[in-house]
C-alpha positions in Angstrom: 133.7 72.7 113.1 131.3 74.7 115.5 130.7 77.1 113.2 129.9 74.7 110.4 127.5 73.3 112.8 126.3 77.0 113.5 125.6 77.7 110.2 124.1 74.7 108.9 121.8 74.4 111.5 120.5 77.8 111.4 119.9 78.1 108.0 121.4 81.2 107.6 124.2 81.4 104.4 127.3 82.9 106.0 130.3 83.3 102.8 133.5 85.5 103.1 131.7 88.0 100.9 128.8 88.9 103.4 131.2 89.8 105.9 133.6 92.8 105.1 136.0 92.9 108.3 135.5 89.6 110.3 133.7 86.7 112.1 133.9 85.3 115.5 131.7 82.4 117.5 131.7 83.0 120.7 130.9 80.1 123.0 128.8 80.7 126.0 129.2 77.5 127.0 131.8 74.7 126.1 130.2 71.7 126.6 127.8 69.8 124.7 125.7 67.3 126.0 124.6 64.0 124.6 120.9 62.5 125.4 119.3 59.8 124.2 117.2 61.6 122.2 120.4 63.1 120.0 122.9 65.7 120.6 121.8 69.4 122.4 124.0 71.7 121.9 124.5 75.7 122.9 126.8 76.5 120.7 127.4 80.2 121.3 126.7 83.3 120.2 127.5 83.9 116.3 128.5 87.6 115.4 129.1 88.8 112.2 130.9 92.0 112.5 130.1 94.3 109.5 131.3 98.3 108.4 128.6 100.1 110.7 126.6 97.1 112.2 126.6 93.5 113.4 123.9 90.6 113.4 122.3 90.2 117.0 123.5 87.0 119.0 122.4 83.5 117.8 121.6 81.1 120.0 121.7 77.7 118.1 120.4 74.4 119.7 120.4 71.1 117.6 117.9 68.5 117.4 117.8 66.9 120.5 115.7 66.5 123.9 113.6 69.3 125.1 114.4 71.8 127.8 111.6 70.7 130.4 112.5 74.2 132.2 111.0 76.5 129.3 107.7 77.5 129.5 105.1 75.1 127.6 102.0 76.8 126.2 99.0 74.6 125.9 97.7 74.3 122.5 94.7 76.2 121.4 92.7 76.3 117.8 89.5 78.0 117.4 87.2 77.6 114.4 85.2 80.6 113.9 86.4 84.0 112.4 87.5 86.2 113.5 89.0 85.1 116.4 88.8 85.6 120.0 91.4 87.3 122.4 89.2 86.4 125.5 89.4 82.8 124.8 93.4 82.6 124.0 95.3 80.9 127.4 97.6 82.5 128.2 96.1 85.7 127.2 98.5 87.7 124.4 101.0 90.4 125.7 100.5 93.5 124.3 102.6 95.7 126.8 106.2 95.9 127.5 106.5 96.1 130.9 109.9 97.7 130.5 108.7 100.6 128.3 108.9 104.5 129.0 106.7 106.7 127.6 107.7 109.9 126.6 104.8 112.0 125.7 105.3 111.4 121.5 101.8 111.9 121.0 100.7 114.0 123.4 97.5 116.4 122.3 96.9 113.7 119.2 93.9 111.9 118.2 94.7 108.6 116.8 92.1 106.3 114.8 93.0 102.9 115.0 90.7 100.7 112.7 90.6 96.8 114.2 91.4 98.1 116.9 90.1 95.3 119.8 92.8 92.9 119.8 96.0 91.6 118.7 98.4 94.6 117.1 95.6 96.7 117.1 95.3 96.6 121.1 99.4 97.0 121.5 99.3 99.9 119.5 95.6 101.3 121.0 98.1 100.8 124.5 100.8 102.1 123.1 99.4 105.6 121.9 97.9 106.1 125.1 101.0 105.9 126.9 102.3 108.2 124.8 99.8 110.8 125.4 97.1 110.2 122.4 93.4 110.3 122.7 92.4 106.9 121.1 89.2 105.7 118.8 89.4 101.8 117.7 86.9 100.6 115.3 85.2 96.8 116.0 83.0 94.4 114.2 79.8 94.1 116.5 78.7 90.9 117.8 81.8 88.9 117.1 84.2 91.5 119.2 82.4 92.8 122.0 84.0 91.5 124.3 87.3 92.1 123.3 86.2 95.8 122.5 85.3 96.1 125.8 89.0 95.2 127.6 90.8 97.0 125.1 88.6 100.1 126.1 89.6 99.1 130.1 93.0 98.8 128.7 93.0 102.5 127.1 91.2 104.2 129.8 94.2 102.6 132.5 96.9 103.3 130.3 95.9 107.4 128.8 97.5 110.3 130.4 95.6 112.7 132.3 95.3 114.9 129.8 93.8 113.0 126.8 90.2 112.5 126.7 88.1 109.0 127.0 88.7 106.6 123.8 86.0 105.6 122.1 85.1 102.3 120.5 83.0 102.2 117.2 81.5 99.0 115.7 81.1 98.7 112.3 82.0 97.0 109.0 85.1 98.8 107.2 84.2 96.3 104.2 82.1 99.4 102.7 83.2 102.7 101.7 80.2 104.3 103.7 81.0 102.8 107.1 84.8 104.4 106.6 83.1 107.3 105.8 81.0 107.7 109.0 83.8 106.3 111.4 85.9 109.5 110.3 83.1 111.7 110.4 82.1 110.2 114.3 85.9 110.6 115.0 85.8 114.6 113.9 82.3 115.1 115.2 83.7 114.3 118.9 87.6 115.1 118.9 87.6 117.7 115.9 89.8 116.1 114.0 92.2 113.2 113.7 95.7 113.2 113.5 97.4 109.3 113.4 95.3 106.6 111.4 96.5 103.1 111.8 94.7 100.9 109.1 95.0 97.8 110.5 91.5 95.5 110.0 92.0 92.2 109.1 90.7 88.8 108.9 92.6 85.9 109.8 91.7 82.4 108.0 93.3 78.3 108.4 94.6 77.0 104.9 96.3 73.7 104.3 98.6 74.6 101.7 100.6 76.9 100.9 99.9 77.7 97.1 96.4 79.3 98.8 98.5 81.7 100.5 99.3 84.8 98.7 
């Protein structure tokens, strides 16, 4: 019965033929408990055991009253493109706190193009933790600001050894701004070793047939 529930609730098609040795739902808790609002339910953790691997745990809550104890984030829209990490409350993590560098890049240079926020920040943090020298390219104007922590962020989080990042503004729309970004990259590090292509553009659409 719970593992009907499990799976029909999750959405995720479970047959005798996906699984190859054997199932088991594990309940962390075994109670359920009935609100006015419907029934909430933890119904366990649902493992799938496979040859060589196994689905991670499944935690599966049916319709039901809200948890007042998790964490609410107030909502937030704003109009203009692209957007702005500044603005965004709570801000976006882009660290693990938990993470040990281990000197993978160490003695690299490291391009990362939209580089100022979002997964371009994470990974700008992330390869100077592990020992890169970091340029990020920016559009100018719009990002500023954002360029400007995420070159706080760099200089707090690069080793000893690796030199100052630099931030570039510019439009990678045309081939001759690419151009001169890796030429401004070479002219000051003598070369570049990691490019992470990442600029991008992020726009609201109300259906999805305009999203491709």
């Amino acid at each position: 019965m719970l593992y009907s529930i499990a799976t029909g609730i999750s959405g995720i098609p479970i047959t005798d033929k996906s699984c190859t040795l054997s199932r088991r739902l594990l309940a962390t808790r075994g109670t359920s408990r009935i609100s006015g609002y419907g029934v909430v339910m933890n119904v366990g953790s649902l493992v799938e055991r496979r040859r060589c691997s196994a689905f991670p745990t499944l935690k599966v809550k049916a319709i039901g009253k809200e948890d007042q104890s998790e964490p609410r984030f107030p909502p937030q829209h704003q109009e203009t493109q692209p957007g702005k990490e500044y603005l965004m409350n709570p801000l976006p993590q882009f660290s693990n706190p938990n993470y040990n560098p281990s000197d993978k890049l160490r003695g690299k240079v490291a391009l990362v193009t939209g580089g100022d926020s979002g997964i371009g920040r994470a990974v700008c943090y992330a390869f100077a933790k592990e020992g890169a020298t970091i340029a990020f390219t920016y559009v100018k104007g719009d990002e500023d600001i954002d360029a400007t922590d995420t070159l706080k962020i760099i200089k707090e989080a690069k080793t000893s050894e690796s030199s100052d990042p630099t931030a570039i503004s510019t439009d990678l729309g045309y081939n001759k701004n690419c151009q001169n970004v890796v030429d401004e990259v070479i002219a000051k590090y003598g070369r570049i070793d990691v490019l992470i292509n990442n600029p991008a553009v992020q726009y609201e659409t109300y259906s999805l047939e305009d999203i491709t």
